[in-house]
C-alpha positions in Angstrom: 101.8 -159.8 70.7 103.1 -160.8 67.3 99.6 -161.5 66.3 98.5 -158.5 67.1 100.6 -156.7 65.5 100.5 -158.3 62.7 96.3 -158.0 62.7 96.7 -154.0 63.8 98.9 -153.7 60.7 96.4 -155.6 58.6 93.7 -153.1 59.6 95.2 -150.0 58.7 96.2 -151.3 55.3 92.3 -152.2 54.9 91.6 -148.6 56.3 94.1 -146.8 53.9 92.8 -148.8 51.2 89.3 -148.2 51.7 89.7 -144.4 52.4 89.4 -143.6 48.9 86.0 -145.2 48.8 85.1 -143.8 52.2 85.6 -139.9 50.9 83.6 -140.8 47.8 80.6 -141.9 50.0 81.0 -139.2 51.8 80.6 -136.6 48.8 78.4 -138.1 47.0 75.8 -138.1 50.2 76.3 -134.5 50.6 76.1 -133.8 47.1 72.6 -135.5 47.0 71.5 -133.5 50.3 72.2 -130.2 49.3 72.2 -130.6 45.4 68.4 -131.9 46.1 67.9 -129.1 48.6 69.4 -127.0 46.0 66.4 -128.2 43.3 64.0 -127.9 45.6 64.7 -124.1 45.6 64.8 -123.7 41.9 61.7 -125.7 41.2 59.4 -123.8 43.3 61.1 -120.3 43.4 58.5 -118.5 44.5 57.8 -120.6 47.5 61.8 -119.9 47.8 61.5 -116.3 47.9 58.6 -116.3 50.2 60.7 -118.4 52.8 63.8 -116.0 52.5 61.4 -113.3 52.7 59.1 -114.5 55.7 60.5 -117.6 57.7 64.4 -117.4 57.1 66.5 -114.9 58.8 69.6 -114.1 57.2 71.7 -111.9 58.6 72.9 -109.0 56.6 71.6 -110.0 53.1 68.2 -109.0 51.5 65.9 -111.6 50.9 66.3 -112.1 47.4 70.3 -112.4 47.6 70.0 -114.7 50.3 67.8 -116.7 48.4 70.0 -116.7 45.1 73.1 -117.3 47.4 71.2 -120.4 49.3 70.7 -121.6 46.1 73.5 -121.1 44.0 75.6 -122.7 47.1 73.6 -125.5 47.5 73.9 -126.5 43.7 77.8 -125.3 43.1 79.4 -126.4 45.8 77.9 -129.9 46.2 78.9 -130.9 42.6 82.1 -129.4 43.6 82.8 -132.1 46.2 81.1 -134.4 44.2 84.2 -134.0 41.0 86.5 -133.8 44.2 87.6 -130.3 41.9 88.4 -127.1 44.4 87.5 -129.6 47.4 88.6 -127.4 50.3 87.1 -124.1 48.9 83.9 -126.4 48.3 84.1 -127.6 51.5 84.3 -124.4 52.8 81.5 -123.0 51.2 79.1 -125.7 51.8 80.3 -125.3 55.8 78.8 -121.9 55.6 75.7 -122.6 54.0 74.9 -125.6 56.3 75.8 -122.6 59.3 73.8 -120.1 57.6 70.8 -122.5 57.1 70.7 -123.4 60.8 71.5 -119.9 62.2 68.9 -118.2 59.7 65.8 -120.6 60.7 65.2 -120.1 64.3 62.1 -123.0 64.0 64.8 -125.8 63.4 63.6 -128.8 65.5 66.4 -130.8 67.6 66.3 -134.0 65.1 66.9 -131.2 62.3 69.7 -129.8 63.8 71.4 -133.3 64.4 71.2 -133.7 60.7 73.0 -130.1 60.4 75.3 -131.2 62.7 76.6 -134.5 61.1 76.7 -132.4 57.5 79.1 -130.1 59.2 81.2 -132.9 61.0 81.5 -134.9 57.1 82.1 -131.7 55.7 84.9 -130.7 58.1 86.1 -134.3 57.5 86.7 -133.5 53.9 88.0 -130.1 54.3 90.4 -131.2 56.6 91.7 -135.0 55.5 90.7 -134.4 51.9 88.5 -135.5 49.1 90.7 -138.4 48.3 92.2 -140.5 45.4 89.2 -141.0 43.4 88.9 -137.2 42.7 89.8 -134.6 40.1 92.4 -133.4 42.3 93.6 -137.0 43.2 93.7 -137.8 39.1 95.6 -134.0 38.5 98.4 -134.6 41.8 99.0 -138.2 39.9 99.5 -137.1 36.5 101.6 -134.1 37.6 103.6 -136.2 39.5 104.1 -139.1 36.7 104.9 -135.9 34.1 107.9 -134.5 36.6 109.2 -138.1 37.1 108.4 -139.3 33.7 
C-alpha cells in the first residue's frame, strides 16, 4: 500500500511538473493550425472571398465580413494563446471560430470534423485549466506577486 502511495504521489508531482510543458504544446499546435489556416486566407484572398461568398455559409454576416472575421480570428487569436497573453478571451474566440468554421461549411467530411472536434476539446482545455506557467500571464501573476511580497 505504502508503495503505492508513494509511486501515486510520485506521478502527480511528474504531472504538475510537466503541466507547464503540456499547455505549451498544446498552444503552440493550435497556433500553427489556425495561424497557417489564417495565412492561407491572406495569401490567396480572392480564392478566400470566393469561398465565403460561394461554399461557406455564415450565418448572419456578409461574405466579406465573414471572410475578414475568419481571418483576422484565425491570425489574432492563435498568437494570442501562443504568448499565453488574454488566454481565456483567446480561447474563447478561437472556440467560436473553430464552431463557426464547422457550422458554416455544410461539405465537412467526418475525418474533418474529428479534427474540429479535438481543436475544440484542447481549446476548452486551455480556457478552462489555463495556459500555464510558461505564459505572459504566468510571468505577469509571478512578478506581481514577488512585488506585493517583496
Amino acid at each position: 500500500m505504502k508503495i503505492a502511495t508513494n509511486l501515486l504521489r510520485r506521478l502527480d508531482h511528474v504531472a504538475v511538473a510537466l503541466q507547464p510543458l503540456f499547455a505549451l504544446a498544446v498552444r503552440f499546435y493550435l497556433f500553427r493550425v489556425f495561424f497557417l489556416s489564417g495565412l492561407t486566407k491572406l495569401r490567396s484572398w480572392d480564392s478566400t472571398l470566393y469561398l465565403f461568398s460561394n461554399e461557406y455559409h455564415v450565418p448572419v454576416l456578409p461574405p466579406a465580413v465573414a471572410a475578414v472575421m475568419g481571418a483576422g480570428g484565425e491570425l489574432i487569436f492563435p498568437v494570442m494563446l501562443l504568448l499565453g497573453w488574454q488566454s481565456r478571451f483567446a480561447a474563447a474566440g478561437l472556440f467560436v471560430v473553430n464552431l463557426v468554421a464547422v457550422m458554416s461549411y455544410p461539405g465537412l467530411e467526418p475525418v474533418m470534423i474529428k479534427d474540429h472536434v479535438l481543436w475544440a476539446v484542447l481549446i476548452a482545455f486551455l480556457f478552462f485549466h489555463g495556459v500555464g506557467r510558461w505564459s505572459l500571464q504566468g510571468f505577469f501573476q509571478r512578478t506581481n506577486v514577488a512585488g506585493v511580497q517583496g
